[in-house]
C-alpha positions in Angstrom: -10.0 -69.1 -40.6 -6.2 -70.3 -40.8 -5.6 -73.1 -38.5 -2.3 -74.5 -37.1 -0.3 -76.7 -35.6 -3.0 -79.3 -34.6 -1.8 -82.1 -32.8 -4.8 -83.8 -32.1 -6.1 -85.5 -35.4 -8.4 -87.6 -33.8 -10.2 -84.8 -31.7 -9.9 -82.2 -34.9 -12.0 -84.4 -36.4 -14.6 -85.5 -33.6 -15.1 -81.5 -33.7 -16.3 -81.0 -37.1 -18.3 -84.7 -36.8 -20.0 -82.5 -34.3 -20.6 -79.6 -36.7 -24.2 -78.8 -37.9 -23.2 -77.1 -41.3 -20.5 -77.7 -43.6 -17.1 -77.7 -42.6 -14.4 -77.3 -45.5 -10.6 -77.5 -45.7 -9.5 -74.9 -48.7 -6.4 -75.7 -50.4 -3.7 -73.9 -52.1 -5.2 -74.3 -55.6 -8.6 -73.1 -54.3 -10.2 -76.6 -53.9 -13.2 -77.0 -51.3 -13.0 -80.0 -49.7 -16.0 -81.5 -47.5 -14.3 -82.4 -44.0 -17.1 -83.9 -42.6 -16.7 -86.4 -45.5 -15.1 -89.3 -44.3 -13.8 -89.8 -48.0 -12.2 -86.7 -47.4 -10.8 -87.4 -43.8 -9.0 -90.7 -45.0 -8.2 -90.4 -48.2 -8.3 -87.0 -49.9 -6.3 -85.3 -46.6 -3.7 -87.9 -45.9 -1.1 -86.4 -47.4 -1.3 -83.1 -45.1 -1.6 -85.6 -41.8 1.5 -87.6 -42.9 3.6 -86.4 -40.2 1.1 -87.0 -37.5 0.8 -83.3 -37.2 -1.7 -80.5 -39.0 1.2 -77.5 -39.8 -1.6 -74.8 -41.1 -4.3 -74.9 -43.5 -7.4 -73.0 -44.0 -11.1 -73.9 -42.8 -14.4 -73.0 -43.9 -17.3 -73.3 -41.4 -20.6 -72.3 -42.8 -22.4 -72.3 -38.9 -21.3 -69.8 -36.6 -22.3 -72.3 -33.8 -19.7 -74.6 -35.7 -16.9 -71.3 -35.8 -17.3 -71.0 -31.9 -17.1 -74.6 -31.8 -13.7 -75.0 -33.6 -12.0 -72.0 -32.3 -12.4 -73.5 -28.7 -11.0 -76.4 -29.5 -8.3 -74.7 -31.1 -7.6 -73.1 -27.7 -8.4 -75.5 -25.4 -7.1 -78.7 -27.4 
């Protein structure tokens, strides 16, 4: 799914700690990056949160509990 415009680092994040499968950010080269990784989270994604802001990116969930999970907080914030 293509995410974007997420405001809400923190919660973004307290969403796919909450996610029973894997969760995984794909990125323009292709990479698969574990977001339930806290390597990831802090290190390997700091350059897209920068600006405080998440303009679009891709996401992998592998749960479709996980899917339902993420797209409501998409909507709802």
């Amino acid at each position: 799914m293509i995410v974007n415009n997420i405001t809400d680092i923190e919660g973004f994040f307290k969403v796919v700690d909450k996610c029973k499968g894997r969760v995984e950010l794909i990125t323009g080269e292709g990479d698969r990056l574990n977001l339930k990784s806290k390597l990831s989270q802090y290190v390997s994604l700091a350059q897209i949160f920068s600006n405080g802001e998440i303009p679009e990116m891709e996401i992998l969930a592998s749960d479709p509990d996980d899917v339902r999970m993420l797209v409501d907080f998409m909507v709802r914030g």
